[in-house]
BALOBA-1460 file (C-alpha; in Angstrom, 3 decimals):
// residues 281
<rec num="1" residu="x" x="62.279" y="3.964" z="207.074"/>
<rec num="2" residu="x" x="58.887" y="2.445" z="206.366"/>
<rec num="3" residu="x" x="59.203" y="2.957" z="202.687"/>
<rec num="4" residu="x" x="60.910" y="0.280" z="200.223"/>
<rec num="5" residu="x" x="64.544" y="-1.014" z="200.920"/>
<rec num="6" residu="x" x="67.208" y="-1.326" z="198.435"/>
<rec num="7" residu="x" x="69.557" y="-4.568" z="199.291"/>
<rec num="8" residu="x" x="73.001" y="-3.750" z="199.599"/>
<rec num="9" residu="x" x="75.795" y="-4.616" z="196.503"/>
<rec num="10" residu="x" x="76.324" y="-8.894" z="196.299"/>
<rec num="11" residu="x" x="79.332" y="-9.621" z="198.207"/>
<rec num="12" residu="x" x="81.742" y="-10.669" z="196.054"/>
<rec num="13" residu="x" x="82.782" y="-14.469" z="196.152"/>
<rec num="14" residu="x" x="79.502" y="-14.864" z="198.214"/>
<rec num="15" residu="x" x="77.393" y="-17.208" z="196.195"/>
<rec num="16" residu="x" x="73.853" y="-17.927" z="197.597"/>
<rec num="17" residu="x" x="72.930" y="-21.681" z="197.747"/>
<rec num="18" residu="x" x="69.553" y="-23.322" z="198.007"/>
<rec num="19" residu="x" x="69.677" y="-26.689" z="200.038"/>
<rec num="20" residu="x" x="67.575" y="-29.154" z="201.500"/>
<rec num="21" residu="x" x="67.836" y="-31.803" z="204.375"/>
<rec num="22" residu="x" x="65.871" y="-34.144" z="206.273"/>
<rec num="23" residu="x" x="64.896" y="-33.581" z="209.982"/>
<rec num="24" residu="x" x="62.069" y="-34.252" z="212.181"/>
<rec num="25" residu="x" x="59.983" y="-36.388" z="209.668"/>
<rec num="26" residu="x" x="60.252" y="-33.164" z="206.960"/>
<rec num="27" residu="x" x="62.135" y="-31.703" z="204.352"/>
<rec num="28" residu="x" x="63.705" y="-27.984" z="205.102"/>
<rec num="29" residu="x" x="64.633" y="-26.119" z="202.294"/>
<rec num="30" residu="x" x="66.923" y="-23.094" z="202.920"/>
<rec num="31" residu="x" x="69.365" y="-20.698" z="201.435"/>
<rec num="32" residu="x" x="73.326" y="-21.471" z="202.633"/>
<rec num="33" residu="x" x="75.819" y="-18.108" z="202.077"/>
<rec num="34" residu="x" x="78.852" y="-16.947" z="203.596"/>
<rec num="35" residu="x" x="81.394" y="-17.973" z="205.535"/>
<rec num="36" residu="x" x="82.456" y="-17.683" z="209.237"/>
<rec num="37" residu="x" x="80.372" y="-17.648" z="212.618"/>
<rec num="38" residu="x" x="77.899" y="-19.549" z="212.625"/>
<rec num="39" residu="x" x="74.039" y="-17.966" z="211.921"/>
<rec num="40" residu="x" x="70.375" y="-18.822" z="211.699"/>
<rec num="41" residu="x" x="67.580" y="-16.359" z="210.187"/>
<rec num="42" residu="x" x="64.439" y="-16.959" z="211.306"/>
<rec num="43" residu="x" x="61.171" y="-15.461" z="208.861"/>
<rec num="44" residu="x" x="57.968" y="-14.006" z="210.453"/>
<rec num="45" residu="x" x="55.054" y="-16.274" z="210.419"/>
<rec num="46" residu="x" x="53.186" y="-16.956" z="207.179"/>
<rec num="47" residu="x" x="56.629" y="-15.506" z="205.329"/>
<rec num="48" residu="x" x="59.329" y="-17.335" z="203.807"/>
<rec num="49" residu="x" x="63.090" y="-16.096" z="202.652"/>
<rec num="50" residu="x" x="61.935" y="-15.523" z="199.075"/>
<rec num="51" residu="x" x="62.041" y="-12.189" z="197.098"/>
<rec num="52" residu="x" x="58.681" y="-11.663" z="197.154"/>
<rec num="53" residu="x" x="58.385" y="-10.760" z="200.626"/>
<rec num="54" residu="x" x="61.114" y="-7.773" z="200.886"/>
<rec num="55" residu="x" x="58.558" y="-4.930" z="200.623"/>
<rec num="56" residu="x" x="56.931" y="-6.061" z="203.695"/>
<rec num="57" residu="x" x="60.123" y="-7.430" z="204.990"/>
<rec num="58" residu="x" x="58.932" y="-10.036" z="206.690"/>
<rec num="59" residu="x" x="61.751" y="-12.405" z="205.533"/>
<rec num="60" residu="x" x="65.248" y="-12.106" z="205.270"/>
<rec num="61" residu="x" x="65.877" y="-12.250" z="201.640"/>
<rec num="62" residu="x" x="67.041" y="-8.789" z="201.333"/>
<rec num="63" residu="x" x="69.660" y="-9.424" z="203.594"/>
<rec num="64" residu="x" x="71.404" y="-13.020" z="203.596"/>
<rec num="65" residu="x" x="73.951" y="-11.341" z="201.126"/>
<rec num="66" residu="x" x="74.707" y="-8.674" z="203.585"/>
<rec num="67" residu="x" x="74.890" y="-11.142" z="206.624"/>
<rec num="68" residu="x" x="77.012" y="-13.298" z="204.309"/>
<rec num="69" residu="x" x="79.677" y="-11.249" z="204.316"/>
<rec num="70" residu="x" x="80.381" y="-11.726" z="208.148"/>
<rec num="71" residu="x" x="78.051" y="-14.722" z="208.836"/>
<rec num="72" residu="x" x="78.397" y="-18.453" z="207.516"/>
<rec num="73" residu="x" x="74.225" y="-17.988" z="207.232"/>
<rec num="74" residu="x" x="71.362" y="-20.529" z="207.466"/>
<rec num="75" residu="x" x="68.022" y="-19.249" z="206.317"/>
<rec num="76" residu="x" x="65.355" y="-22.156" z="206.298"/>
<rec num="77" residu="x" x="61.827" y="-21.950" z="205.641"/>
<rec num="78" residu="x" x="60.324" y="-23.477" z="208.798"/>
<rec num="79" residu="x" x="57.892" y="-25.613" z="209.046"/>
<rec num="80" residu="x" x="54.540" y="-25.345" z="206.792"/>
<rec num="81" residu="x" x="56.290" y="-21.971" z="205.064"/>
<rec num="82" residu="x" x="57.406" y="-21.948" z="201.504"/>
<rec num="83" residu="x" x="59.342" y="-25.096" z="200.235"/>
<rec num="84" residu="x" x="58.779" y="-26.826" z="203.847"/>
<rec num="85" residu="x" x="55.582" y="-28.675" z="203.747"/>
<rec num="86" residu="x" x="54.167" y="-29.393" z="207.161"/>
<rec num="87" residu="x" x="52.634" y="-32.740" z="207.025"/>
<rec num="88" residu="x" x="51.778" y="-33.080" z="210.631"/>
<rec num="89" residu="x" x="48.872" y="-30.713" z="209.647"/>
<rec num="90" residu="x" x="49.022" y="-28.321" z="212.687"/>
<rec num="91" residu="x" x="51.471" y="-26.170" z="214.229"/>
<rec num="92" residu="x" x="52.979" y="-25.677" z="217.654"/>
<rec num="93" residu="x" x="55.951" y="-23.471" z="218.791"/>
<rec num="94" residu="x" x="57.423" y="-26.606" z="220.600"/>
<rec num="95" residu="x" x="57.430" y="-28.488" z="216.881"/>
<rec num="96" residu="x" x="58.577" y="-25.402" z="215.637"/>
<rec num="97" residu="x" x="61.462" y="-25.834" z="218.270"/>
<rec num="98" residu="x" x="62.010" y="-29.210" z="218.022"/>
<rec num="99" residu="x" x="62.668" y="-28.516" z="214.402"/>
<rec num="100" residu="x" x="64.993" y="-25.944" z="214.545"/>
<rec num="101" residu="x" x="67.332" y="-28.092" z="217.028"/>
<rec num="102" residu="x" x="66.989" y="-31.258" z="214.705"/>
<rec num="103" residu="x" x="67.860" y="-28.783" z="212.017"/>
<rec num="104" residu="x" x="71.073" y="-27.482" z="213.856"/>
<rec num="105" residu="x" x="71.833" y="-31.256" z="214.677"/>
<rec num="106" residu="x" x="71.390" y="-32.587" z="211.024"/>
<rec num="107" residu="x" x="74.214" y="-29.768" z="209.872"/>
<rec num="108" residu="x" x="76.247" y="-30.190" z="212.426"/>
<rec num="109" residu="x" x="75.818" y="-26.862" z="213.453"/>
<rec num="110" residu="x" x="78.363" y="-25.336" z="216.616"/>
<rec num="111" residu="x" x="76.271" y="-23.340" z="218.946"/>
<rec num="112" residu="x" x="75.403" y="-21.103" z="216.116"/>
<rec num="113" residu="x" x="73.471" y="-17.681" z="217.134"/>
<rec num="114" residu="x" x="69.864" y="-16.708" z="215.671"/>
<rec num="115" residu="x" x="68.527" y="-13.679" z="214.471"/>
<rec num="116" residu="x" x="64.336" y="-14.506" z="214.060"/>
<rec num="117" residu="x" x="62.057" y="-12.161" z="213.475"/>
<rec num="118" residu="x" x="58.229" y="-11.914" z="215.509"/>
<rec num="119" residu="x" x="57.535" y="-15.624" z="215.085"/>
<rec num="120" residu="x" x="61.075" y="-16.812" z="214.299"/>
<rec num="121" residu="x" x="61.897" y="-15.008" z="216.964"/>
<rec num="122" residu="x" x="59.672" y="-16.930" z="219.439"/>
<rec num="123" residu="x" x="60.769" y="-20.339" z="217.889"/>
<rec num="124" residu="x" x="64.482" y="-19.398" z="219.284"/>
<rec num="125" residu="x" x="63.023" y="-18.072" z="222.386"/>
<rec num="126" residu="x" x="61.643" y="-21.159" z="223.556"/>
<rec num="127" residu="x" x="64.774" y="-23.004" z="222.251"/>
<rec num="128" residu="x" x="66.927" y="-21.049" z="224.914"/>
<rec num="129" residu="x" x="64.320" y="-21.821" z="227.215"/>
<rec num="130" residu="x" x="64.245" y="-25.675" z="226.925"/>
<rec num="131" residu="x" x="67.757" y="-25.900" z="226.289"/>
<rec num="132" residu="x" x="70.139" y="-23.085" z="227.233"/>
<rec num="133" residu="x" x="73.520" y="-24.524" z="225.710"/>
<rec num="134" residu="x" x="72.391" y="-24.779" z="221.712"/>
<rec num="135" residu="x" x="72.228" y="-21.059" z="220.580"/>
<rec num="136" residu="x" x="74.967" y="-18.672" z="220.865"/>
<rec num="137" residu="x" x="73.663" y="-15.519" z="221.054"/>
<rec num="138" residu="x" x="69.549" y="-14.434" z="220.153"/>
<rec num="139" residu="x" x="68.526" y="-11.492" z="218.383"/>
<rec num="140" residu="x" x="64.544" y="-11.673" z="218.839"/>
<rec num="141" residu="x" x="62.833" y="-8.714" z="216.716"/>
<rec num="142" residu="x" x="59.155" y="-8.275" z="217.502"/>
<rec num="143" residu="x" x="58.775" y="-12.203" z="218.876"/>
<rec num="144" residu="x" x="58.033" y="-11.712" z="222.640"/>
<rec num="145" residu="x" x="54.677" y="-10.588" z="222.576"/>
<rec num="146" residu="x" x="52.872" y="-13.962" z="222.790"/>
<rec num="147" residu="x" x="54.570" y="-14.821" z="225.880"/>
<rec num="148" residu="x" x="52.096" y="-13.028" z="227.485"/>
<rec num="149" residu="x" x="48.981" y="-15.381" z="227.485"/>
<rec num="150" residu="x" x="46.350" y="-12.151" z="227.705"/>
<rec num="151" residu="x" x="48.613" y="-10.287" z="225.045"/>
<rec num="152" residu="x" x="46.166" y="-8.005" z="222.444"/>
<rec num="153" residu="x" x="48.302" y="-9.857" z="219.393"/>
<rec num="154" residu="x" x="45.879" y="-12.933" z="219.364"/>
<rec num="155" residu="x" x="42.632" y="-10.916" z="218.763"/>
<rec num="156" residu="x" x="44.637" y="-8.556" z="216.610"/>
<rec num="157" residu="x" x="45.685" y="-11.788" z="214.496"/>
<rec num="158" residu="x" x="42.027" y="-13.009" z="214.932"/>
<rec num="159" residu="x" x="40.650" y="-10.292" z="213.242"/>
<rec num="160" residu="x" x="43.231" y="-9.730" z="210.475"/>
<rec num="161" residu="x" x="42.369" y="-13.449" z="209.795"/>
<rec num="162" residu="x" x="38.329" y="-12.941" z="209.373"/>
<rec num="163" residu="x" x="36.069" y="-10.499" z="208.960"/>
<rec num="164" residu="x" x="37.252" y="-8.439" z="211.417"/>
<rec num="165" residu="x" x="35.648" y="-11.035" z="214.104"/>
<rec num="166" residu="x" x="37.528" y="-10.961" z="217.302"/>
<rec num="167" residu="x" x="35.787" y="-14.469" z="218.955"/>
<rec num="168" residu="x" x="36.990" y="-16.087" z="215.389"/>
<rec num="169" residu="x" x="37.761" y="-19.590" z="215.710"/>
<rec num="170" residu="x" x="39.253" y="-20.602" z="212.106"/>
<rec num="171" residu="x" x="40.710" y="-18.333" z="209.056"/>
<rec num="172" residu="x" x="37.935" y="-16.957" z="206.880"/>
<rec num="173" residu="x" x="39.747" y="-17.860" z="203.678"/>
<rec num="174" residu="x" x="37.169" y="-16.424" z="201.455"/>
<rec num="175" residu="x" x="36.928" y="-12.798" z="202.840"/>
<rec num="176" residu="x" x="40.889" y="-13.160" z="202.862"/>
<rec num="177" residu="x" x="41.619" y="-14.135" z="199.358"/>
<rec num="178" residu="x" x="38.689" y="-11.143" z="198.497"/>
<rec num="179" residu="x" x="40.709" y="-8.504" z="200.338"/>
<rec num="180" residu="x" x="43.628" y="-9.644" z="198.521"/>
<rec num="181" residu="x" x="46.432" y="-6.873" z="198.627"/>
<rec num="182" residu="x" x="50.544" y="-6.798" z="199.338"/>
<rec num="183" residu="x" x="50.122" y="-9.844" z="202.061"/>
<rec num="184" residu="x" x="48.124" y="-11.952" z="200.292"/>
<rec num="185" residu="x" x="50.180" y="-11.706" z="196.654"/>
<rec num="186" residu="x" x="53.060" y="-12.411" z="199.076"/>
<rec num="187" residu="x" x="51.452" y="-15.054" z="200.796"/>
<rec num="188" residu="x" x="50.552" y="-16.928" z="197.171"/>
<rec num="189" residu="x" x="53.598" y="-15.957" z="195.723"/>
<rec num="190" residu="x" x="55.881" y="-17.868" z="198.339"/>
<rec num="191" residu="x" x="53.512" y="-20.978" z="198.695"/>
<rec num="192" residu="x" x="51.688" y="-22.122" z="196.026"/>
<rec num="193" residu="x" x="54.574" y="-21.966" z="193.723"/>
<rec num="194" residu="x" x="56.489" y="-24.086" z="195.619"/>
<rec num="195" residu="x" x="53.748" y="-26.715" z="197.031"/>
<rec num="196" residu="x" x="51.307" y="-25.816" z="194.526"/>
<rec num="197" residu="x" x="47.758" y="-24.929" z="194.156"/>
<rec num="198" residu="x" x="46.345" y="-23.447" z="197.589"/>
<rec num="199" residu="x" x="49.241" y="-24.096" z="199.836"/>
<rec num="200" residu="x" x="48.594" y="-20.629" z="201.096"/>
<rec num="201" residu="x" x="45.375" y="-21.798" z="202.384"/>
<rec num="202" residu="x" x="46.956" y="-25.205" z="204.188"/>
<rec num="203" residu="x" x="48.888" y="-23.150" z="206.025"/>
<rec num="204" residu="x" x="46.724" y="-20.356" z="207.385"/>
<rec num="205" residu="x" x="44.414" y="-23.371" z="208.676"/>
<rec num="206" residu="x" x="47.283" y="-25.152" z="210.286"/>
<rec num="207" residu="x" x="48.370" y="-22.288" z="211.545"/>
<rec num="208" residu="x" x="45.408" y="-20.074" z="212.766"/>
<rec num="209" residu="x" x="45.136" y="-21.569" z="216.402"/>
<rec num="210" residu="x" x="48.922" y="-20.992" z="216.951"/>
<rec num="211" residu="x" x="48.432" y="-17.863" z="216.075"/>
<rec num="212" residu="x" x="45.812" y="-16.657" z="217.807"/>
<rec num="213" residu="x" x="45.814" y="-18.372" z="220.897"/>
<rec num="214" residu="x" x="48.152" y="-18.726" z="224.397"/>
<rec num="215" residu="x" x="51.430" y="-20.843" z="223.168"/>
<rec num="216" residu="x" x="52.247" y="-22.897" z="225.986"/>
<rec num="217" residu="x" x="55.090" y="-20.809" z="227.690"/>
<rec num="218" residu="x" x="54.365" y="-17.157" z="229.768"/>
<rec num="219" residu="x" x="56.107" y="-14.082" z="230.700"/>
<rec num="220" residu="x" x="57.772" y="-15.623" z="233.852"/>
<rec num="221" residu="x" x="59.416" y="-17.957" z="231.404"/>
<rec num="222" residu="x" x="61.623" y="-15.649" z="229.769"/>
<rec num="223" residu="x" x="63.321" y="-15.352" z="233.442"/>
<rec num="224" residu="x" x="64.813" y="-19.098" z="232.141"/>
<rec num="225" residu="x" x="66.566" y="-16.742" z="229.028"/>
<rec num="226" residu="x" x="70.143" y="-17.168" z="230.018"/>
<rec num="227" residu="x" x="71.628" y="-17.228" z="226.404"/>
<rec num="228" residu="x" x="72.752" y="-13.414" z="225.593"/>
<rec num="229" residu="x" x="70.055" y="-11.876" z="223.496"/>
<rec num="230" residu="x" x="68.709" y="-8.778" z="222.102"/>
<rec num="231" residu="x" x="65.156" y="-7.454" z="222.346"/>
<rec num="232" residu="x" x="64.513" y="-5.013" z="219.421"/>
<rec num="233" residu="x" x="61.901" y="-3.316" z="217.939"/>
<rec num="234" residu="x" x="60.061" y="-0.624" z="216.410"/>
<rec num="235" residu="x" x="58.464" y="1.906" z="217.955"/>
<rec num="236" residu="x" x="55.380" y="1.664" z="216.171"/>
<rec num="237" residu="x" x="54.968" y="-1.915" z="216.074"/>
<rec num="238" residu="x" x="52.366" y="-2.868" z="216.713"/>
<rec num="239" residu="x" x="52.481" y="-5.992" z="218.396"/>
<rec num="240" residu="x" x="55.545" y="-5.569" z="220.080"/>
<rec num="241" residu="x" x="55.900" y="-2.108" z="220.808"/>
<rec num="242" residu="x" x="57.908" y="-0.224" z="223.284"/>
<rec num="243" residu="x" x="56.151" y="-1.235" z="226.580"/>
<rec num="244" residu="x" x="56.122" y="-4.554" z="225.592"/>
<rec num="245" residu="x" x="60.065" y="-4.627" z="224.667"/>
<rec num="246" residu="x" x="60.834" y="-2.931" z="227.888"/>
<rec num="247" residu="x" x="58.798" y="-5.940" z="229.823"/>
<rec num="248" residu="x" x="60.618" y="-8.712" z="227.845"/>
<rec num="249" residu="x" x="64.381" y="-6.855" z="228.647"/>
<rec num="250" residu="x" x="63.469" y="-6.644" z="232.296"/>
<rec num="251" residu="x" x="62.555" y="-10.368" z="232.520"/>
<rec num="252" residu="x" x="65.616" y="-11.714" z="230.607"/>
<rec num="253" residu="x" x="68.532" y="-12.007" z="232.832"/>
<rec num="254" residu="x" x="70.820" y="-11.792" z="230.054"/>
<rec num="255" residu="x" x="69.803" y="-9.161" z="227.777"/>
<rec num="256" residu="x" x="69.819" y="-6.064" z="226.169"/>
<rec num="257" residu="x" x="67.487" y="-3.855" z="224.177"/>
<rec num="258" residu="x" x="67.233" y="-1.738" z="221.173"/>
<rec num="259" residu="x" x="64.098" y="0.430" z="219.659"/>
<rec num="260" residu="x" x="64.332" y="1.420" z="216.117"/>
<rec num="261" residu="x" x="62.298" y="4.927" z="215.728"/>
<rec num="262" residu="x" x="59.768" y="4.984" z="212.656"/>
<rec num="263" residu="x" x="59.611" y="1.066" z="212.126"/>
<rec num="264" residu="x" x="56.641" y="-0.702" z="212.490"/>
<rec num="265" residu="x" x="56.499" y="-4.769" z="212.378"/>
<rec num="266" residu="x" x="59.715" y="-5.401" z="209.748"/>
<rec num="267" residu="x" x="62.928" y="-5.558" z="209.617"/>
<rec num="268" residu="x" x="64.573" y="-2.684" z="208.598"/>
<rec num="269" residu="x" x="68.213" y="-2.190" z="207.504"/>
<rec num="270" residu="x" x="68.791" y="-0.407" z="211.529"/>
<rec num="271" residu="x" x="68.180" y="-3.536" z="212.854"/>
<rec num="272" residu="x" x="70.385" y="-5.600" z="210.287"/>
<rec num="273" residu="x" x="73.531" y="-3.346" z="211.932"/>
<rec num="274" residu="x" x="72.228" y="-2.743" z="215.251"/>
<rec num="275" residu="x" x="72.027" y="-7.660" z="215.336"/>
<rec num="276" residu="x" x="75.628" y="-7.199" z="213.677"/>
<rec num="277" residu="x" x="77.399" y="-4.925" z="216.598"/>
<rec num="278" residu="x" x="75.682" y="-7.473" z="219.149"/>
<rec num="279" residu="x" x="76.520" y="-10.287" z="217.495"/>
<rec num="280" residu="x" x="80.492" y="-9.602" z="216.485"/>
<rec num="281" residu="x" x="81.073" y="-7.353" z="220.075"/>
């Protein structure tokens, strides 16, 4: 499971559309497929819905034509990520919410459900907690472990974002762009192409203190969860592992919870089916 994935056979008829619209004082690009129910896909944080990130799979391009077959599918690049500049020049998770419902608003969207993964997965977290009528249905992989305002994830991020420095207080874009390596091609390759020249490093500075430090909600707000959703995971993830799964099902009122064995922090093909069967029950 944790080597490379091989997208399933286009859909036939299903035709994959790049689009744009206006909301919240920026421009989201995403990809449109599919028809039927309603659904959002949400990338991981400093990841966009482009090819280049379906080693790591940290983005959903390897599987909008897959959804599409069931799913009328949404995939934007939030705010700051790939085609979507951020010109507020910081980042919060309530922006990052606020965007997604003015996004859902601008289409016209019904109540659609969201599948995000670790920080798309927090963005429709809070959503559900500020406003429990827009989503459907929630399928949050690996974005529950920042609810926790003491959670090891910020010094983990703190160091992957310096020199291994866990008091950093800003992205140590030299050392970074030195290291180089899958990430980092990934992290060019989805950016600057699309907002040119050292985007990558824009965003990483936006981005760093939302990363890396407590994000405005806690644990005992996921008790406000009443939109169905499912928790899933890896089992060797390691930001949210097992343990912390099991916390986040036990505090959601309306939720179950699945743990993919031999998956670290992706999304794997298991949990592609395993958001399908919740989502179509």
């Amino acid at each position: 499971m944790n080597g490379g994935y091989a997208p399933p056979d286009m859909a036939i008829g299903v035709e994959r559309r790049r689009q744009s619209v206006s909301v919240n004082g920026l421009d989201v690009r995403y990809f449109e497929s599919g028809a039927g129910p309603q659904l959002i896909l949400l990338h991981g944080g400093s990841a966009t819905n482009d090819p280049v990130w379906d080693d790591l799979r940290w983005g959903w391009s390897a599987y909008i034509d897959d959804l599409a077959r069931s799913f009328h599918v949404f995939a934007p690049d939030i705010r700051g990520h790939g085609a979507t500049r951020n010109p507020a020049g910081t980042l919060t998770y309530d922006l990052l919410a606020d965007d997604l419902m003015a996004f859902i608003a601008a289409l016209g969207l019904e109540k659609p459900a969201v599948i995000g993964f670790s920080e798309g997965g927090i963005i429709a977290t809070v959503v559900t907690i500020r406003d429990p009528i827009v989503l459907r249905a929630v399928v949050n992989i690996a974005g529950y472990d920042l609810f926790d305002p003491i959670s090891p994830s910020m010094e983990r991020l703190r160091r992957f974002l310096s020199r291994n420095d866990p008091t950093a207080k800003e992205p140590d874009l030299i050392h970074i762009e030195e290291r180089g390596g899958p990430w980092f091609d990934a992290l060019i390759g989805s950016h600057d192409a699309m907002q040119g020249s050292g985007a990558w490093r824009k965003l990483l500075v936006d981005a760093f203190d939302h990363w890396t430090a407590p994000i405005g909600y806690g644990l005992e707000d996921l008790r406000r969860v009443s939109t169905p959703t499912l928790i899933m995971a890896g089992d060797r993830d390691p930001f949210c592992g097992p343990e912390v799964s099991i916390g986040a099902f036990r505090l959601v009122p309306d939720a179950e919870l699945a743990i993919i064995p031999n998956c670290v922090h992706a999304i794997v093909p298991e949990m592609v089916s395993a958001a399908k069967r919740f989502l179509t029950a």
